[in-house]
Structures are given as structure tokens and as C-alpha cells.
C-alpha positions in Angstrom: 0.0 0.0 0.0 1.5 3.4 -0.9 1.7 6.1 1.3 -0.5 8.1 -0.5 -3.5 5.5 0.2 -2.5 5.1 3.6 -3.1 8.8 3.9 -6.7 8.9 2.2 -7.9 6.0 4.5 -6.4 7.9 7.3 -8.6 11.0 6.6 -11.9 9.3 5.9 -11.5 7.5 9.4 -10.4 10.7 11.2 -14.0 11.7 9.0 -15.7 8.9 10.3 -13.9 9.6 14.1 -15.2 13.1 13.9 -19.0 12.3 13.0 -19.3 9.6 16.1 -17.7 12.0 18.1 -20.0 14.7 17.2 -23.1 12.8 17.3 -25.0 14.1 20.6 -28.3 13.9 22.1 -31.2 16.1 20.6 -29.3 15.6 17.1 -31.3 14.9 13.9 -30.5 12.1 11.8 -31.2 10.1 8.8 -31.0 6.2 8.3 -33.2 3.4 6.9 -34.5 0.8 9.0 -32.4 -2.6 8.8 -34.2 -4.8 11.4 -37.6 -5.1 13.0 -38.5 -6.8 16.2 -41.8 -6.9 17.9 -41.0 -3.8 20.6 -38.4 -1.6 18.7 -36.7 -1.1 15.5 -32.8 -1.2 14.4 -31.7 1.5 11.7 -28.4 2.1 10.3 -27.2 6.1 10.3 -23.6 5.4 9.7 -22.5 5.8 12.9 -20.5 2.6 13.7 -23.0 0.9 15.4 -27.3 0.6 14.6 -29.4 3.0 16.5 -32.7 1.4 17.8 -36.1 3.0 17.9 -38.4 1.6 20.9 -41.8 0.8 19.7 -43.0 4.1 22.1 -40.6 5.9 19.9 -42.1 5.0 16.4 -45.3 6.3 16.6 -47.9 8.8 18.5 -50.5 6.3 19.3 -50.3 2.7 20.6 -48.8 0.0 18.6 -49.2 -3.2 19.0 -45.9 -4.3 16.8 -43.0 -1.9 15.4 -43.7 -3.5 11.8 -47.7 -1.9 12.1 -45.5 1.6 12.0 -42.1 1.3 9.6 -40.7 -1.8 6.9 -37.5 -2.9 6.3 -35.9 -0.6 4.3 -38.1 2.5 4.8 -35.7 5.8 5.2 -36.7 7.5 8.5 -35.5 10.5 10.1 -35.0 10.4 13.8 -33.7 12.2 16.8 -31.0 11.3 18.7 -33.2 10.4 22.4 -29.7 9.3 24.3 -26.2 7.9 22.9 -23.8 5.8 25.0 -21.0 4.3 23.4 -19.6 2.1 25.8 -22.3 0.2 25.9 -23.0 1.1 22.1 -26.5 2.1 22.6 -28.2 4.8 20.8 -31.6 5.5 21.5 -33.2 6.9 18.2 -37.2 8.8 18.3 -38.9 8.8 15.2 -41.8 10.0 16.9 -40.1 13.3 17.7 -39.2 14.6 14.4 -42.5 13.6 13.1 -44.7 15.8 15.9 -42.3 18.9 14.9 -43.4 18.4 11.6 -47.0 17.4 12.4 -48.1 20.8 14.0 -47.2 23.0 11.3 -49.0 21.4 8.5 -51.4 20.4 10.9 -52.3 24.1 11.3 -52.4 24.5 7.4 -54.8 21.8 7.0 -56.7 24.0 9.9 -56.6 27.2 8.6 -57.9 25.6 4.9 -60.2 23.1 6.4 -58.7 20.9 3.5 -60.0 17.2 3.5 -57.1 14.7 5.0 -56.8 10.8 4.5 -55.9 9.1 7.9 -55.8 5.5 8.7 -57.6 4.3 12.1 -54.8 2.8 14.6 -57.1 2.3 17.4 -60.6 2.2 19.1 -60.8 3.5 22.2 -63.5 4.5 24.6 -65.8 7.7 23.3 -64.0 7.1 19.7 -61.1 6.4 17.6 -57.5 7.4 17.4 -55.5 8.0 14.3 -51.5 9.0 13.9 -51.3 12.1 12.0 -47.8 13.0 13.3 -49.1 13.5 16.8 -52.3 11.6 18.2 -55.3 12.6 16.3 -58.4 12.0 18.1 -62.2 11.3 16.2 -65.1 11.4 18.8 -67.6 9.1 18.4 -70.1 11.7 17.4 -67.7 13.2 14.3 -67.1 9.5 12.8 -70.2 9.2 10.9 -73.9 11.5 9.7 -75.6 8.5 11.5 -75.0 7.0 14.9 -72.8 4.2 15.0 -73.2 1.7 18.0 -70.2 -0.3 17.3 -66.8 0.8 15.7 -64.9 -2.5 17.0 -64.8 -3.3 12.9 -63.1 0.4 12.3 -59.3 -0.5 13.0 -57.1 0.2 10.1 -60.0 1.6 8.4 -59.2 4.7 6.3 -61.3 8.0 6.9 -61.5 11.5 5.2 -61.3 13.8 7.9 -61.1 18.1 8.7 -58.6 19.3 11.7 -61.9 20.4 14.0 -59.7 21.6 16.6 -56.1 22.0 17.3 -54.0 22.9 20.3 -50.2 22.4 19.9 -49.6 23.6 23.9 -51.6 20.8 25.3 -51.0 18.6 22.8 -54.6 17.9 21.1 -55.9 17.1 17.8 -59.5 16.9 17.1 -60.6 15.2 13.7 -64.2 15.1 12.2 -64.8 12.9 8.9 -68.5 14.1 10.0 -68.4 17.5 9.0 -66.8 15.6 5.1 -69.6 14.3 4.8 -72.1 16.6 5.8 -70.5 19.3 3.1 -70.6 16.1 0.9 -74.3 15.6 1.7 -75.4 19.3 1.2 -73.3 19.6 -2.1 -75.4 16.7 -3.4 -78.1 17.8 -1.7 -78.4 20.8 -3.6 -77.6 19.4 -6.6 -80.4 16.8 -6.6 -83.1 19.5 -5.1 -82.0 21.5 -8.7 -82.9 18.3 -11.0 -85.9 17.6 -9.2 -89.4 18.9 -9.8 -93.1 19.4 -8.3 -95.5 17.0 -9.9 -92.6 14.6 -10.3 -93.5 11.1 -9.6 -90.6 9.0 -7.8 -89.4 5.6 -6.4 -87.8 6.1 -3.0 -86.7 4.5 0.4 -88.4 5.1 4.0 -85.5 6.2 5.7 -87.0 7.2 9.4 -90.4 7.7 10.8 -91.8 10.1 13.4 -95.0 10.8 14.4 -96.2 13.2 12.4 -94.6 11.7 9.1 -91.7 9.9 7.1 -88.7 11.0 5.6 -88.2 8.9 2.7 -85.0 8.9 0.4 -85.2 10.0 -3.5 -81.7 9.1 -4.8 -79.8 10.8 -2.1 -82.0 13.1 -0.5 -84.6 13.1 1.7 -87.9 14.7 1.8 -91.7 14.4 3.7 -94.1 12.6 3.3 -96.4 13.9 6.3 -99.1 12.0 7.9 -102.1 13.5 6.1 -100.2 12.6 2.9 -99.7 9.1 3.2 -102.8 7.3 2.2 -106.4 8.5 1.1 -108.4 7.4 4.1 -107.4 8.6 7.6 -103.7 7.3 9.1 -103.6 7.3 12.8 -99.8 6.8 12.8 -97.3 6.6 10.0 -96.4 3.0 11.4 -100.0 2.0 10.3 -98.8 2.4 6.9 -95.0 1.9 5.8 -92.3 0.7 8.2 -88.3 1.5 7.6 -86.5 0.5 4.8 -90.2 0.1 2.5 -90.0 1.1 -1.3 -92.2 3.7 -1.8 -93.6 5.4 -4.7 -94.7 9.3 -4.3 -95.0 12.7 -6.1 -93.3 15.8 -5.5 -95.3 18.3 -3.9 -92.6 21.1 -2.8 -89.1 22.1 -3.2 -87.8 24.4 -1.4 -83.8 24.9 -2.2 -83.1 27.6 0.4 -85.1 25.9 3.1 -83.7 22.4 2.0 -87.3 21.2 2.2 -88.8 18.4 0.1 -92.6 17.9 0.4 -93.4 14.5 -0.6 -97.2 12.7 -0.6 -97.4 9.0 -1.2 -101.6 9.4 -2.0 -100.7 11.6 -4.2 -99.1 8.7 -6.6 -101.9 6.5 -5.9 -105.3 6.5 -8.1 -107.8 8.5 -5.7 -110.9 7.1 -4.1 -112.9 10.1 -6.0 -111.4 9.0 -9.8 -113.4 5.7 -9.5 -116.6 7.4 -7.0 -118.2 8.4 -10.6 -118.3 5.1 -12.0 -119.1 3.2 -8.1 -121.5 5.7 -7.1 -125.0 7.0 -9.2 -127.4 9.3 -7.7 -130.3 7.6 -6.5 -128.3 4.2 -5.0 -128.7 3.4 -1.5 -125.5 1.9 -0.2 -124.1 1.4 3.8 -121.6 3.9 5.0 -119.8 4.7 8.4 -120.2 7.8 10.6 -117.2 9.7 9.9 -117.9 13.0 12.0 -120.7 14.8 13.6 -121.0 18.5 13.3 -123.9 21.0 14.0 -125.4 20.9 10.2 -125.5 17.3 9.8 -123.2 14.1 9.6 -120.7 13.1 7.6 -120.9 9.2 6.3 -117.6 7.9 4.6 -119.2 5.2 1.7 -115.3 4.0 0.6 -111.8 4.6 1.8 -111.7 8.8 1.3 -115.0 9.0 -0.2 -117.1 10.9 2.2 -120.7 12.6 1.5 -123.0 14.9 3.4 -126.1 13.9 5.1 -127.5 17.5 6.1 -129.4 17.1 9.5 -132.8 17.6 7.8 -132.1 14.2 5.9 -131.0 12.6 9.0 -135.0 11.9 10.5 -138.2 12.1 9.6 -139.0 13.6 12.5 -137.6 17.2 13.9 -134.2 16.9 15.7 -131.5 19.6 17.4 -128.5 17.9 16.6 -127.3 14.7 14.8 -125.6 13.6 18.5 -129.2 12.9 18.9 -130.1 9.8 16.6 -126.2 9.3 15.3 -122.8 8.3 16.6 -119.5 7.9 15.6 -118.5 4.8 13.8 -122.1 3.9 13.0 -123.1 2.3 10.2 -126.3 4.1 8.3 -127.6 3.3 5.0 -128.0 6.5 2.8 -129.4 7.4 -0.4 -127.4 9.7 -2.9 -129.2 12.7 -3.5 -126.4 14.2 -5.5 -122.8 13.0 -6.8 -120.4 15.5 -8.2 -116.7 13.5 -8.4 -115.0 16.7 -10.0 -115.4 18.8 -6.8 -115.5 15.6 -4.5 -119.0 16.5 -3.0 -121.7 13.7 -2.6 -125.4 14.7 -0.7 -126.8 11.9 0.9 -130.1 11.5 3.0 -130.7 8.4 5.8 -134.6 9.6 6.0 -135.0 9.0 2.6 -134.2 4.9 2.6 -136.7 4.8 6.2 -140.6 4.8 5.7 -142.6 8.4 6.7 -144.5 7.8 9.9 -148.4 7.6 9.1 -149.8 10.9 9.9 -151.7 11.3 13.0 -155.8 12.1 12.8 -157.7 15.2 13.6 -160.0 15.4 16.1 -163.6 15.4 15.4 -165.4 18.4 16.1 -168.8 16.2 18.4 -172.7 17.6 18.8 -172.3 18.6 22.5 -168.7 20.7 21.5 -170.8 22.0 18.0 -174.1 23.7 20.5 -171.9 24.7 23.4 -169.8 26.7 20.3 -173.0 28.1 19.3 -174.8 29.2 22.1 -171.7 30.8 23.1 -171.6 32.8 19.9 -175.5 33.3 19.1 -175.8 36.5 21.6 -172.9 37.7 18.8 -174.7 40.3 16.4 -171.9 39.8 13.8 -172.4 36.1 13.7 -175.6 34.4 12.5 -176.3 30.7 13.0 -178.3 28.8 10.4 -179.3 24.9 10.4 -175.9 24.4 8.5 -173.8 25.6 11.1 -172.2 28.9 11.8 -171.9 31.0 8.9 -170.5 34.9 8.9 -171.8 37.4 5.9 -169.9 40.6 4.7 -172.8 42.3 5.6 -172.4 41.3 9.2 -168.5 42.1 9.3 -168.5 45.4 7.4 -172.0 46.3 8.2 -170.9 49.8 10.3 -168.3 50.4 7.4 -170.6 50.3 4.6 -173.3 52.4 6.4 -171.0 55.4 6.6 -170.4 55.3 2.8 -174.2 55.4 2.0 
């Protein structure tokens, strides 16, 4: 070996001599990962023996194995957590570096609200924990629109998220993939509400139901179809009718963009009771109906599903009455004749007296002898009343007598 070479080797080990030497604690380094074991990684910087990162080190949130963090191979930047070289132990944090680089973009993503991919590393109690540098933390309520009972199934999952809050000093990271796809939902929302039209006629899904409607699903909205609007005869409760998760067929009523309102009717699809009253129904049939409602003017009888007429109260009875509470009730079944049918403006009359027979008409009193003489004799002393063998008989002569004489 010349002494030139001798002198070159020389100077890259007094190099090599001066980086170990100047390798301290709170140094920054680069190296790629040579060796995994189940609590820690090894990775080679140069320095003349491996560094090792604990499993603690590798990431923000709990792992169960170094491999679920870094792979063979993998470059990695690290700082330098404690060095002794007697013992040849270097303690390397990857952890560290990548919080210090965390916050600031971190805060970018904050200020922007800009949409972030993060991959679920744990469930924990109230939610689910994701490593975004530091430990990112998605409550319960901000991992889906709906409410989720179980999330045991969302490990390793990958989620869209928004920074909802940040605070570097106490180190906390709220996430929300909620409030993606809420903005998601009202984009589409809007969208859909545009295309859509009143009169419309759609297929759609009953999403929920409450008691004064459901909200059924059009292709990605929702709208209501309110209890009045669900059938032609009278719904108690929308559970009478349609249950969750029913395919439903209604017509668009109302959209109001600005509101975000969808008025929906499922009768409204349906052929009405009154298109096919015209043909069913002729004046002058007598059919059996129900009792519907009772009101001052007379009752009304229902005589099919949302086909109700009018029985005024002087077709109730024959005979004179107050009020219908008096002869009808609720829920009674009458027969009725139609008076009149008009389907067009959904008006029927109807009369109940009219399918009864009249009572027979009570007698008068005959006028006897001993009534007919009394009558006279208290009449005959009268001057304006003469009395013949025919009866009682009153001229003009008599009644106007004192008039006439003052015209002659």
C-alpha cells in the first residue's frame, strides 16, 4: 500500500472519528430501517453501530408491533433520544421529528379546512384514534352523519377527515370525517333538489319515521311525506302504513332549495278514491256507510276509503231533531241514499230519511154535537155572527155592516 492511500484511508476514518464524536443527544438524523423486532426497530445512520427506535418511539398512538409503523428498508428521520458508546446504545425517536413536523402542517390543514386521509390505529373508549404525526383524536359523534353503535370493525379503516380543533400547547388534535360528509351531503343535496321537480312522480326508500310523518329517500336526499299525505283514508300513525326501509312510490309536492325542504305525498301517486266514486257511485243508489264525524249541520258518512258525503241534519229523521248527537254516533253504520254526486269537486249529498218509511200521519179530532151547541150558544148573543141549520156562517154584511153604512 502506498503512502499516499494510507493517507486517504487515514482521513476518511479521522472523518468517520469526527462524526461519532459529534453525534450528541437532541441531534437529527437520517437512516433506513435494517431490522424489526416486535417492541423496537434497528436503523443504520452510519454511525459505527445501529441506532434502535423503541416501539414508544415509532409512533404517536399505541402499537401493537414496530412492523404496524415502519418496513425494512423504509428511510426514516430520527432524533438522537440518548447515545452511550460504551455500551453502544443509541436511542433513536422517530416520533419526535415527526410531531415537529405534524403541528405545522397540521395548522395549514386548519386554517384551509382541507379534506385529510388518515388510517384508524385504534378504538378507544368515546372514539377512535388516528396518527397524524401527533395523536389525532375522532369522537364518536364526528365519525359518521348517523349513529354508530359499534366501531370495534373500524381498526385500520381509512377515513377522510377536517382538523376540528387544534391545540399544539396541550398537545390535542381533534378530527371530524362528520363534518366531510355533511358538506358532501349538502353539495349533493343541492344538486339533486335543482334536477328535481313538483309533480314529479318517484321511487324512494323510507328512511326514518316520526309521528307526524316519514322522511323517505329520492336518490340521495330526503324529503316528507307527512301523515295527512300518506294514504287517502285517515292514518292514525305513519307505522299504520309503511315501516323502515319500505320502497315507496310518491310525487313531489314542494321544493324548497333555500329551506332544503322536500314535500313528498305517497296518495298523491296512488289512483284517488274520488277518480273511481263516478263510475261506483249514481245518484239515487242506497248503499251502507260509516259515521265519519258529527258536526252542528248534519253528519258526515264515509261510503269508501276517502269517499265521504254529506247527510245534512234535515235528511237525517223524519222527524224534527237539534242535533245529529241525537239519533247518530261515531263509527255507525247508516244506510244512505245519494241525492247528488259531483266526483269533480268531490262533493256527494246523501239523506238516511229518505231509505226509512214516513210515519203515518196522525188524525184530527172530530169536532162532536155537544162541543158543536156549546160553540153556538156561546156565539148566538154575537150580532156579527148568524147561526143557520148548516152551522155557523158569517156574511160581509155582518162584518163590514158599520163600514158600509157610513159610505151610504
Amino acid at each position: 500500500m502506498s503512502e499516499e492511500t494510507k493517507n486517504q484511508e487515514a482521513e476518511v476514518n479521522q472523518e468517520e472519528m469526527d462524526q461519532f464524536v459529534s453525534l450528541k443527544k437532541g441531534d437529527t438524523v437520517k437512516g433506513s430501517i435494517v431490522k424489526l423486532e416486535d417492541n423496537q426497530a434497528y436503523v443504520s445512520i452510519g454511525y459505527k453501530y445501529d441506532g434502535v427506535i423503541p416501539i414508544r418511539e415509532l409512533s404517536s398512538v399505541h402499537l401493537d408491533n414496530a412492523s404496524d409503523a415502519v418496513q425494512i428498508g423504509q428511510e426514516v428521520e430520527c432524533k438522537v433520544v440518548s447515545i452511550d458508546d460504551e455500551k453502544e446504545k443509541l436511542v433513536l425517536s422517530k416520533r419526535a421529528i415527526d410531531s415537529e413536523n405534524a403541528w405545522e402542517e397540521l395548522e395549514k390543514h386548519f386554517e384551509a379546512q382541507d379534506v385529510i386521509e388518515v388510517t384508524v390505529a385504534d378504538v378507544v373508549k368515546g372514539g377512535l384514534v388516528a396518527d397524524v404525526g401527533v395523536r389525532g383524536f375522532v369522537p364518536a359523534s364526528m365519525v359518521e352523519r348517523h349513529f354508530v353503535e359499534d366501531f370495534s370493525d373500524y381498526k385500520g379503516r381509512t377515513l377522510r377527515v377536517k382538523v376540528k380543533e387544534i391545540d399544539r400547547e396541550n398537545n390535542k388534535v381533534i378530527l371530524s370525517q362528520k363534518d366531510v360528509l355533511d358538506a358532501e351531503f349538502e353539495a349533493n343535496k343541492q344538486k339533486l333538489m335543482s334536477e328535481l321537480q313538483e309533480g314529479q312522480e318517484l321511487e324512494g326508500t323510507v328512511q326514518r319515521l316520526t309521528q307526524f310523518g316519514a322522511f323517505v329517500d329520492v336518490g340521495g336526499v330526503d324529503g316528507l311525506v307527512h301523515v295527512s299525505e300518506m294514504a287517502w283514508n285517515h292514518v292514525e300513525k305513519p307505522a299504520d302504513v309503511v315501516s323502515e326501509g319500505d320502497k315507496v312510490k310518491v310525487k313531489i309536492l314542494k321544493v324548497d332549495p333555500e329551506k332544503g325542504k322536500i314535500s313528498l305525498s305517497m296518495k298523491a301517486a296512488q289512483p284517488g278514491p274520488w277518480d273511481s266514486a263516478a263510475g261506483k257511485f249514481n245518484t239515487g243508489d242506497v248503499v251502507t256507510g260509516e259515521v265519519k264525524r258529527l258536526v252542528t249541520f248534519g253528519a258526515f258518512v264515509e261510503l269508501a276509503p276517502g269517499v265521504e258525503g254529506l247527510v245534512h241534519i234535515s235528511q237525517i229523521s223524519h222527524k224534527h231533531i237539534g242535533t245529529p248527537h241525537e239519533v247518530l254516533k261515531e263509527g255507525q253504520e247508516v244506510q244512505v241514499k245519494i241525492l247528488d254526486i259531483n266526483a269533480a269537486e268531490k262533493r256527494v249529498s246523501l239523506s238516511i230519511k229518505e231509505t226509512e218509511e214516513a210515519p203515518a200521519a196522525a188524525p184530527r179530532p172530530e169536532r162532536t154535537a155537544k162541543s158543536s151547541s156549546n160553540h153556538k150558544n156561546e156565539l148566538k148573543d154575537n150580532p156579527n155572527v148568524s147561526l143557520s141549520n148548516e152551522g155557523l156562517s158569517v156574511t160581509l154584511g155582518d162584518r163590514f155592516g158599520d163600514i158600509l153604512s157610513k159610505f151610504k
